[in-house]
C-alpha positions as CSV (number, residue, x, y, z in Angstrom):
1,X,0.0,0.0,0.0
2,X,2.7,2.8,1.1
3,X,4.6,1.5,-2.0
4,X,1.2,2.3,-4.3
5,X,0.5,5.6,-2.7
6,X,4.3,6.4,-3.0
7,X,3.7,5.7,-7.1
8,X,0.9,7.8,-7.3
9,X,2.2,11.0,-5.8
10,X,5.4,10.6,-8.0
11,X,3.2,10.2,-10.8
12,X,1.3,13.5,-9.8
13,X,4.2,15.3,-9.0
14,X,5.4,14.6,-12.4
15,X,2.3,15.5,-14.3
16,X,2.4,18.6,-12.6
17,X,5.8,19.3,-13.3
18,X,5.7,18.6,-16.9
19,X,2.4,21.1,-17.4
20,X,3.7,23.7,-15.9
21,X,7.3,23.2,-18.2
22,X,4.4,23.1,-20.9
23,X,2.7,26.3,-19.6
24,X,6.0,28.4,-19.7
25,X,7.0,27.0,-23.2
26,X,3.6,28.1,-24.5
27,X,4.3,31.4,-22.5
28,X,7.7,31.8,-24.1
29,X,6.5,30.6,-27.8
30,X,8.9,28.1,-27.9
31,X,6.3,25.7,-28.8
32,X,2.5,26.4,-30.2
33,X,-1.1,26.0,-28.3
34,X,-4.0,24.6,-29.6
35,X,-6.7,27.7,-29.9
36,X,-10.3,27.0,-29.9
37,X,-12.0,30.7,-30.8
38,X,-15.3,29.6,-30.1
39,X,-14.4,27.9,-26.8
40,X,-12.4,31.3,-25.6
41,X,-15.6,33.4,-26.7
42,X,-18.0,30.9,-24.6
43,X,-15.6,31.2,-22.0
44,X,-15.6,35.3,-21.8
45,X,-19.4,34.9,-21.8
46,X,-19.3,32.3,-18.7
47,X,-17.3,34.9,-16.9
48,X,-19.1,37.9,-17.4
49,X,-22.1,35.6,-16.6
50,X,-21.1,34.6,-13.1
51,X,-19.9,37.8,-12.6
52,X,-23.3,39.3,-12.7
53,X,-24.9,36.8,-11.5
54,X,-22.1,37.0,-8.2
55,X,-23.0,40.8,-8.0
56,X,-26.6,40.2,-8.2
57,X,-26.6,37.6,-5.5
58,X,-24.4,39.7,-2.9
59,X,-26.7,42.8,-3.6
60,X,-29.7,40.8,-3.2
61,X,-28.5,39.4,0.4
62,X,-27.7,42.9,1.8
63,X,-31.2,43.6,0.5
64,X,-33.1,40.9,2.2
65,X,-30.7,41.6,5.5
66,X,-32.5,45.4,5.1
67,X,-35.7,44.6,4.6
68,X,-35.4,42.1,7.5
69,X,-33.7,45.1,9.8
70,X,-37.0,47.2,8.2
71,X,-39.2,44.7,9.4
72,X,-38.0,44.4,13.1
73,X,-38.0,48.3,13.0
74,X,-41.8,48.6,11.9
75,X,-42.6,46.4,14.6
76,X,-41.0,48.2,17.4
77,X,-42.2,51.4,16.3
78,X,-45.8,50.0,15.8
79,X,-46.0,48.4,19.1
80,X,-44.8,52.0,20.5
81,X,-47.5,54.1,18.8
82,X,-50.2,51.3,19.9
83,X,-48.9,51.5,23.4
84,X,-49.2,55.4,23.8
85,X,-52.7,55.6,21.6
86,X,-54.7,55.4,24.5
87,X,-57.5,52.8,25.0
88,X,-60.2,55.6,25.2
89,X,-59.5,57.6,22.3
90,X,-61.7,56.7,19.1
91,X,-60.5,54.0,16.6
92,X,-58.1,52.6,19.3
93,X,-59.2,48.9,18.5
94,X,-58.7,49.4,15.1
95,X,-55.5,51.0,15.2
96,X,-54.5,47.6,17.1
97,X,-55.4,45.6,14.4
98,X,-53.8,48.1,11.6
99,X,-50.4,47.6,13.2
100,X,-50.9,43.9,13.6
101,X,-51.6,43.6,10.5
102,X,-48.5,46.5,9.1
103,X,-46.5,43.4,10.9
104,X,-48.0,40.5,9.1
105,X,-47.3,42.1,5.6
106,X,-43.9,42.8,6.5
107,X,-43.8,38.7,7.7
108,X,-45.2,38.1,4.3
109,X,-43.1,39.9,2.1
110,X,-39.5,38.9,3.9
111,X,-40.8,35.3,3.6
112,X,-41.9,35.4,0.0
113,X,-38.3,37.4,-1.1
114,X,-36.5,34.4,0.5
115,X,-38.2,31.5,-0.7
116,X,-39.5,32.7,-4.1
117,X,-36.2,35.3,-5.0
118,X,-32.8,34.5,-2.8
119,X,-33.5,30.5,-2.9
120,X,-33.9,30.7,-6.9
121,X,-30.6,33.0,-7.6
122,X,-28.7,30.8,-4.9
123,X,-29.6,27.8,-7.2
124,X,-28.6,29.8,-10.5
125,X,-25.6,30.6,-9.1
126,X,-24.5,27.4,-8.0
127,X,-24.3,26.0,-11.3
128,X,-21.2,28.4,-11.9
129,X,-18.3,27.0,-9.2
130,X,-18.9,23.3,-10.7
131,X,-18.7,24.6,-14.1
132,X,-15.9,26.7,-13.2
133,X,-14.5,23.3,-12.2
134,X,-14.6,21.3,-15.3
135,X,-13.6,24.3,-17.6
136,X,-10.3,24.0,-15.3
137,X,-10.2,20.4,-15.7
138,X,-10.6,20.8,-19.7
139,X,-7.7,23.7,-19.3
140,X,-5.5,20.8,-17.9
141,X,-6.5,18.3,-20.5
142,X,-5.4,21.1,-23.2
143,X,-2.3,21.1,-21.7
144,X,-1.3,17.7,-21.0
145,X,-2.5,16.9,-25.2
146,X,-0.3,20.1,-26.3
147,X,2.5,18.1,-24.0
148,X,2.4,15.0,-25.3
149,X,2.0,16.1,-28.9
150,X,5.1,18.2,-28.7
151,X,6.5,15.2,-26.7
152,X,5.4,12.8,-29.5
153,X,6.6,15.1,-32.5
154,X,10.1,15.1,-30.4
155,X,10.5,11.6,-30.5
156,X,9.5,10.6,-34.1
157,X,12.9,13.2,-35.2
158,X,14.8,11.1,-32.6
159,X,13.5,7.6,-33.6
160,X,13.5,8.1,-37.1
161,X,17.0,8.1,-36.8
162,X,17.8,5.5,-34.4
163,X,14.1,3.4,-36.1
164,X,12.9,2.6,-33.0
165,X,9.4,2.2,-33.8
166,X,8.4,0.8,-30.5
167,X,8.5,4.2,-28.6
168,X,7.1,6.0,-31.6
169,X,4.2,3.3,-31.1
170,X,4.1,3.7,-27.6
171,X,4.5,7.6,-28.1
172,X,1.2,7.6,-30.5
173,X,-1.2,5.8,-28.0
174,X,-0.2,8.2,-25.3
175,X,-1.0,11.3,-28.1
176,X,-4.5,9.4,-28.9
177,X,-5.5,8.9,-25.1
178,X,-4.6,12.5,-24.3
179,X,-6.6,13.8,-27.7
180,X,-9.6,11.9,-26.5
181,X,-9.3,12.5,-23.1
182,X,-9.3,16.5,-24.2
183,X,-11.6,16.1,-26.4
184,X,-14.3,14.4,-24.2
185,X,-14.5,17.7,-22.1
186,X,-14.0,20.1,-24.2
187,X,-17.1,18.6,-26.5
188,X,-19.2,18.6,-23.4
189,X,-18.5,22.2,-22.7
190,X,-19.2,23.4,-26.2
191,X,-22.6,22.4,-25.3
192,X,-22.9,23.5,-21.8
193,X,-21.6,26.8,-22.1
194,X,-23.8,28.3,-24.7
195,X,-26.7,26.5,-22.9
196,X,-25.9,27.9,-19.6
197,X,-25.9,31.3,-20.8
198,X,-28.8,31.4,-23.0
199,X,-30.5,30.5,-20.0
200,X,-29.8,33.3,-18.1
201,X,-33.0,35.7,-19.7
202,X,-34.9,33.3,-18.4
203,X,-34.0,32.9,-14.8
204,X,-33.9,37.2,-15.0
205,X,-37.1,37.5,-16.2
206,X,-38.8,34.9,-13.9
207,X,-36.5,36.4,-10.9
208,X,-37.2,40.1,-11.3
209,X,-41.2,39.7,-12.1
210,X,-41.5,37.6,-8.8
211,X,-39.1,40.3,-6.9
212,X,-41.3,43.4,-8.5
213,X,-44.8,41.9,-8.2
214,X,-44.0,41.0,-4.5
215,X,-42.9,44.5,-4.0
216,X,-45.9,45.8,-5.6
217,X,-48.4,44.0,-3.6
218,X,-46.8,45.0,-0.5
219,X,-47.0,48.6,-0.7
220,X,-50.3,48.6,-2.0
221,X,-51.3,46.3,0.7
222,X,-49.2,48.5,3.3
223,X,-50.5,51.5,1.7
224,X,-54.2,50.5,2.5
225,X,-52.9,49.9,5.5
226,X,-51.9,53.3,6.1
227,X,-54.6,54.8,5.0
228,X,-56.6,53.3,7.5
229,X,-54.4,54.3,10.3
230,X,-54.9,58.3,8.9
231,X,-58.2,58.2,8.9
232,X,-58.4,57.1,12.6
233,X,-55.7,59.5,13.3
234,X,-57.6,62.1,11.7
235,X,-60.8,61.2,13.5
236,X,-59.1,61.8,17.0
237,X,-57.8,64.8,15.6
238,X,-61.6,66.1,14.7
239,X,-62.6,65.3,18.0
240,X,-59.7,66.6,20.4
241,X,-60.6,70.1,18.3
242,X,-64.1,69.5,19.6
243,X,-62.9,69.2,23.5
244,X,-63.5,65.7,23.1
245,X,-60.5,64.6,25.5
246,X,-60.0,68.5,27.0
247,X,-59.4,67.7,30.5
248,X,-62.3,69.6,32.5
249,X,-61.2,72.2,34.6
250,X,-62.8,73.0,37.8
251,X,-63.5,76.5,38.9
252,X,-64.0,77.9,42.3
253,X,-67.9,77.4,41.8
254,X,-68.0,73.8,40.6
255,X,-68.1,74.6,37.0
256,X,-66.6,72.5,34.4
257,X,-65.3,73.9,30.5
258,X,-65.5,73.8,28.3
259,X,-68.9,73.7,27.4
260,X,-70.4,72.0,24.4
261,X,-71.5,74.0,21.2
262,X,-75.3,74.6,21.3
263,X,-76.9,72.5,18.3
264,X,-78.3,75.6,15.9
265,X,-82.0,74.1,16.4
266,X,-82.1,73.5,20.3
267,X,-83.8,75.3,23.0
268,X,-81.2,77.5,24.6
269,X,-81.8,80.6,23.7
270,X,-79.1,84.1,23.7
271,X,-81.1,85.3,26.3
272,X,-80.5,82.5,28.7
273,X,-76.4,83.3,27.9
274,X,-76.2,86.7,28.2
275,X,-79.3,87.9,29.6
276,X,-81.0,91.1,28.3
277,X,-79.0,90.6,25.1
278,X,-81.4,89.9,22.9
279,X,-82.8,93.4,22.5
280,X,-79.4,93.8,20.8
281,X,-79.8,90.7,18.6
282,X,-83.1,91.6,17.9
283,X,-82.0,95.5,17.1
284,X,-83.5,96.5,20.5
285,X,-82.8,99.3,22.8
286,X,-79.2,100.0,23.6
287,X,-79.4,100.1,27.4
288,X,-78.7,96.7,27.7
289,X,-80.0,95.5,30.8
290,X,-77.8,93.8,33.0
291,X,-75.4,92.7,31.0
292,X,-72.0,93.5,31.2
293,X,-71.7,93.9,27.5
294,X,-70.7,97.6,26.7
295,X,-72.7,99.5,23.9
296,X,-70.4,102.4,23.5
297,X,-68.2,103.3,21.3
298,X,-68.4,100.4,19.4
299,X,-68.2,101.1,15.3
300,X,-71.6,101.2,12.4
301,X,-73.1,98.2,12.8
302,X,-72.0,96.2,15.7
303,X,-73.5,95.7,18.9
304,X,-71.4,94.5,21.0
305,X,-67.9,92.8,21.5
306,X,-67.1,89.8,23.1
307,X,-64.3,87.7,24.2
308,X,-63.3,84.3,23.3
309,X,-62.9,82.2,26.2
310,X,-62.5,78.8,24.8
311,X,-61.1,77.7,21.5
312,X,-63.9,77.0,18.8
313,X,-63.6,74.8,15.0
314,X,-66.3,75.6,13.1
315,X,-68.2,72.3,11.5
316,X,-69.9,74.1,8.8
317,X,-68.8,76.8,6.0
318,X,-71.1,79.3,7.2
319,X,-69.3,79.8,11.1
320,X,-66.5,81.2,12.6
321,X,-63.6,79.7,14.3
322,X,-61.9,81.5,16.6
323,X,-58.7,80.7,19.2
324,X,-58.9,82.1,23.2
325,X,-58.6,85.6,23.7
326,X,-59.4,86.7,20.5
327,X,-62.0,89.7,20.1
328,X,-65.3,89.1,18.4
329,X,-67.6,91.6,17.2
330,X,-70.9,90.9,17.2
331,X,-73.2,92.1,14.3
332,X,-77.0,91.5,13.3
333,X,-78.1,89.0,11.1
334,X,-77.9,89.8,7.4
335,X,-81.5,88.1,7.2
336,X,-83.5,87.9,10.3
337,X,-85.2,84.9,9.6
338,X,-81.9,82.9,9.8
339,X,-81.2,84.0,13.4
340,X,-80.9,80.6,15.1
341,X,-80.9,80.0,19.4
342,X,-77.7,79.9,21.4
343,X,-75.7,81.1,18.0
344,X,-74.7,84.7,17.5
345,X,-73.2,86.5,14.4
346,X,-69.9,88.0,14.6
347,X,-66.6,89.3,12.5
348,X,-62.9,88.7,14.0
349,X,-62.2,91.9,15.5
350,X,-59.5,93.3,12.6
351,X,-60.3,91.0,10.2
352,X,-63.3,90.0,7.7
353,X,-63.8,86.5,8.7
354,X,-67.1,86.7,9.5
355,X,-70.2,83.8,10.6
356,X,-71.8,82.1,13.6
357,X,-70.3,80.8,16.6
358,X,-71.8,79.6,19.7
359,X,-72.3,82.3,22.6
360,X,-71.8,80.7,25.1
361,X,-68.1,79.9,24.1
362,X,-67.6,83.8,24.7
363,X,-68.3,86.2,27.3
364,X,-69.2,90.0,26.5
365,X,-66.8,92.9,27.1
């Protein structure tokens, strides 16, 4: 056995040794090559074909690594916002379920990249080491035949003179088994290579449709998604402007604010607000009873001023909105008829904005 293994590595050793005196012969141009055009032009193709498809797979891996870092960031952040949206502000069960399910598309789309993008490309470009592989193997082959021929061409000059036809014999089988033994391989690749790389629209085009529909359902699903969570964000909104969540404030007398906007068709009357007002509203006298509203010097026109003491949004296009503390002056009706209960008219002191706002969300001056 150590005598067998002991043959072999000689023999090895002195294959390698006699291709690379080949190699720097060739190098030198002391002796010629065999050149195969078509088999160097396949072989540039194969090249710039695992190149790409190298690139494409390390680019693609940083991109699933981001969309996976994107994924465990969406969920953090969503767990946040559900944890300070408070339980009894509106929509609060349905923002729950919008940022479960913002999660679930993000476990859907990571999962379908892997399994229906990164598994297919790692396939594809697995093909390339093992051919890389035999195209070294065939490169070897080359050598040894481009050896031996040079070997065999050496010793028909020296055996013609001496006619010693055995080596010459011996000399030509070892030419034939190394030309067919070349051949074999190189055959094979002839077809593989031009095969391999037509292949490549293919695998593309099946690669990058699953890669941009999967993207495009995502964000259309996310963006639904979204939407959702605005419109619930834009429903508290409405309703914080409204005093929905105002924290009530309690006075010295046991009052609460801020007090709801009269509904322009219910019973509560200006009267009831300010008393002794509506002779004003009314184009009554100018005494004014015993309010505290003061009648003069006041411009054409208005009544009297009054003071914002909470902050009002109006809900239709024909009322006012005002902030705390701004001055409002109160005017009469253009039409009398449309004078409604618990609503006065008014004009922003300084400006024209003009329409109805609830009285009792003022005090007079």
């Amino acid at each position: 056995m150590a005598e067998s293994k002991g043959s072999l590595l000689a023999k090895s050793v002195q294959k390698h040794a006699g291709r690379a005196k080949e190699k720097l012969l060739q190098n030198l141009g002391k002796v010629d090559r065999t050149a195969d055009e078509i088999f160097d032009e396949h072989l540039t193709n194969f090249n710039r074909q695992q190149n790409n498809a190298t690139r494409l797979q390390k680019e693609f891996n940083n991109y699933i690594r981001c969309i996976r870092a994107m994924q465990t960031a969406s969920k953090s952040l969503m767990e946040a916002i559900d944890d300070v949206y408070e339980s009894q502000w509106t929509g609060a069960d349905a923002l729950n379920a919008q940022t479960q399910q913002i999660d679930s598309l993000w476990q859907d789309f990571s999962h379908k990249l892997g399994d229906q993008v990164l598994i297919p490309l790692n396939t594809y470009t697995a093909q390339f080491p093992e051919m890389k592989k035999k195209i070294e193997k065939r490169n070897r082959k080359l050598i040894d035949y481009d050896g031996q021929r040079h070997s065999f061409q050496s010793l028909q000059a020296s055996a013609a003179k001496r006619k010693d036809d055995v080596k010459v014999t011996k000399g030509r089988e070892q030419l034939e088994e190394a030309r067919r033994t070349y051949e074999i391989l190189n055959t094979e690749l002839h077809d593989e290579l031009p095969a391999l790389y037509d292949s490549r629209i293919l695998f593309l085009v099946t690669n990058l449709q699953t890669l941009f529909a999967s993207e495009q359902v995502f964000h259309n699903e996310t963006q639904k998604v979204y939407a959702e969570l605005e419109a619930i964000v834009d429903k508290l909104a409405t309703d914080s402007q409204r005093g929905s969540y105002t924290i009530k404030k309690i006075t010295a007398s046991g009052n609460s604010s801020p007090p709801q906007s009269p509904i322009k068709s219910n019973s509560a009357t200006v009267n009831n607000l300010y008393p002794d007002t509506n002779t004003l509203t009314n184009g009554g006298g100018s005494s004014n009873g015993n309010s505290r509203a003061t009648t003069t010097d006041l411009p054409p026109g208005v009544l009297y001023r009054v003071k914002a003491t909470y902050k009002y949004v109006k809900e239709d296009v024909d009322e006012l909105s005002f902030d705390v503390g701004e001055t409002i002056q109160v005017i009469e009706y253009d039409d009398p008829e449309d004078q409604e209960e618990g609503w006065l008219m008014g004009q922003k002191e300084g400006t024209n904005e003009k329409g109805l706002f609830p009285a009792n969300f003022t005090r007079p001056l």
